[in-house]
C-alpha positions in Angstrom: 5.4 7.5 18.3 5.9 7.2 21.5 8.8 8.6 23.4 11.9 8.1 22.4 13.7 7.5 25.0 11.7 5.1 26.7 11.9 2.7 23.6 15.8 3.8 23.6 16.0 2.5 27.4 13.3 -0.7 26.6 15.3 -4.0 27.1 14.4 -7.9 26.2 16.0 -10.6 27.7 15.2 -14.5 27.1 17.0 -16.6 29.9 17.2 -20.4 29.8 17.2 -21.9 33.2 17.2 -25.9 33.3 15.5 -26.4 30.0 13.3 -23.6 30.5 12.8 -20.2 28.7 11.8 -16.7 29.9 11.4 -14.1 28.2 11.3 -10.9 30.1 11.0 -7.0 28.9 11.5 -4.0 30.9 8.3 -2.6 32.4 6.6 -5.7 32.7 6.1 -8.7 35.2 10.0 -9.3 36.8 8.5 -12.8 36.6 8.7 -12.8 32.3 6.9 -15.2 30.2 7.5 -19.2 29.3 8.6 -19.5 26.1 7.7 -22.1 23.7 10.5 -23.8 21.5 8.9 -22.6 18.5 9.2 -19.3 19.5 13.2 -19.6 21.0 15.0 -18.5 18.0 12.4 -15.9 16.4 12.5 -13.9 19.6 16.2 -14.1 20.0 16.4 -12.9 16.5 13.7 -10.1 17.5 15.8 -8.6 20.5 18.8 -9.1 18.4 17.5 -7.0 15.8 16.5 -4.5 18.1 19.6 -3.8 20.0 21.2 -3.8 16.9 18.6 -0.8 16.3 19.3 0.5 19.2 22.8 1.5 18.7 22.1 2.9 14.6 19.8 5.3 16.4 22.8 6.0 19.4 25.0 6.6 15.9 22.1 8.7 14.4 21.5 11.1 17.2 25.6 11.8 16.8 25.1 12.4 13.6 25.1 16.1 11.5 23.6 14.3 8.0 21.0 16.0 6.4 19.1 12.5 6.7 19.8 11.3 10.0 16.4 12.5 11.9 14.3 10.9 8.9 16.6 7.5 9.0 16.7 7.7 13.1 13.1 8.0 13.1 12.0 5.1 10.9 14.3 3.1 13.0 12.4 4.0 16.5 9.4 3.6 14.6 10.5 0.0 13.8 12.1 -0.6 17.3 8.3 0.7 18.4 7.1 -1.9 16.5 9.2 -5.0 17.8 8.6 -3.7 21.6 5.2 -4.0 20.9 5.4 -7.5 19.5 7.3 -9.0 22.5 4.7 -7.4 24.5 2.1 -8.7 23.0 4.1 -11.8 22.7 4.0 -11.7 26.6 0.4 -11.0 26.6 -0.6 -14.2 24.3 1.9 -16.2 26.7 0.1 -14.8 30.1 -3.5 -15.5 28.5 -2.7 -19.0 27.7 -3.4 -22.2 29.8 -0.1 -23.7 28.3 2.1 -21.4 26.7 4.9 -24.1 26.2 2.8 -26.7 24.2 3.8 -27.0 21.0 0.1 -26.0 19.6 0.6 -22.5 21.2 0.5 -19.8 19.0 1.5 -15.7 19.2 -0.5 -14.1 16.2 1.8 -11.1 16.8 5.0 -12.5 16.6 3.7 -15.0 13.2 2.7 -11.8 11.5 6.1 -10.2 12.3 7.8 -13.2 11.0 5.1 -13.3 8.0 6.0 -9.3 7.7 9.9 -9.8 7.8 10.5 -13.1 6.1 8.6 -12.4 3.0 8.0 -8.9 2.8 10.9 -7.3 5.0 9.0 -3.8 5.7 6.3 -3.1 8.2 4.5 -0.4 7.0 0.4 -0.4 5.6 1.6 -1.1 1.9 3.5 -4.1 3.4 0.4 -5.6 5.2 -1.5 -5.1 1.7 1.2 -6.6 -0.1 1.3 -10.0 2.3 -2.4 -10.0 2.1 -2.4 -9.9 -1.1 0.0 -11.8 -2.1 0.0 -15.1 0.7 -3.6 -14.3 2.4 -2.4 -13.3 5.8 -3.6 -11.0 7.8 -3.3 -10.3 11.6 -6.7 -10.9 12.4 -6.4 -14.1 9.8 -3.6 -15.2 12.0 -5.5 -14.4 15.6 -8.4 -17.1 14.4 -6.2 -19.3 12.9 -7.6 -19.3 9.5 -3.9 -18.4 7.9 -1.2 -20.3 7.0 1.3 -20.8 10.0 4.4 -19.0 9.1 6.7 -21.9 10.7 5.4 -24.4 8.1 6.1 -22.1 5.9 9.5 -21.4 6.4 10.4 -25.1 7.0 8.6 -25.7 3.5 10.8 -22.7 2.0 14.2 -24.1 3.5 13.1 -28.2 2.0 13.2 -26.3 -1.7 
């Protein structure tokens, strides 16, 4: 894992300026990334998530339980995780010719959403367990031979 501190300090912010979103993470370009409708609420969920993370590992560090290093270090592990997603997130944005057409897609966010919508863990045994049981996988996801996790969800809410 990577240092924890700098994960600790690692902030997302997605600002709406006339009509248009940016999302923009510490370390990166001060410019940020266009954001796509589609991916509007999933990322503010994602930052949401992770400064909620943030301060149960502020609370761990405080704390004298016989658990709190194992708990605080599964949660930077996860908080490693969704920094890595919004920068790769960034990354899929940057490489794209039009990152706000509604045809773009971010296999690393969908396989976070696939991971936490229907699985709700991150680990190996979770990847096995949405492979095996919907047929996704990240690299399934990167060529577009999966199942896109929006549909999905919209098909989920209809029932």
């Amino acid at each position: 894992m990577h240092d924890a501190r700098k994960i600790l300090k690692a902030k997302g912010t997605i600002e709406d300026v006339d009509g248009e979103c940016c999302l923009k993470v510490t370390g990166r370009s001060r410019k940020g990334c266009l954001v796509a409708s589609q991916y509007r609420l999933p990322l503010y969920a994602l930052n949401k998530k992770f400064g909620i993370y943030r301060k149960v590992v502020e609370h761990l560090y405080a704390s004298s339980s016989d658990g709190a290093a194992h708990m605080r270090n599964s949660y930077l592990s996860v908080m490693e995780y969704l920094h890595d997603v919004r920068i790769a997130f960034m990354d899929d944005a940057g490489g794209s010719p039009d990152p706000l057409h509604g045809d773009f897609r971010s296999a690393a966010v969908d396989y976070y959403l696939w991971l936490d919508h229907t699985i709700a863990f991150f680990n190996d045994e979770s990847r096995q367990a949405l492979e095996t049981s919907h047929g996704v996988t990240f690299d399934g996801l990167r060529n577009g031979v999966c199942p896109d996790i929006l549909v999905f969800r919209a098909w989920c809410i209809i029932l």
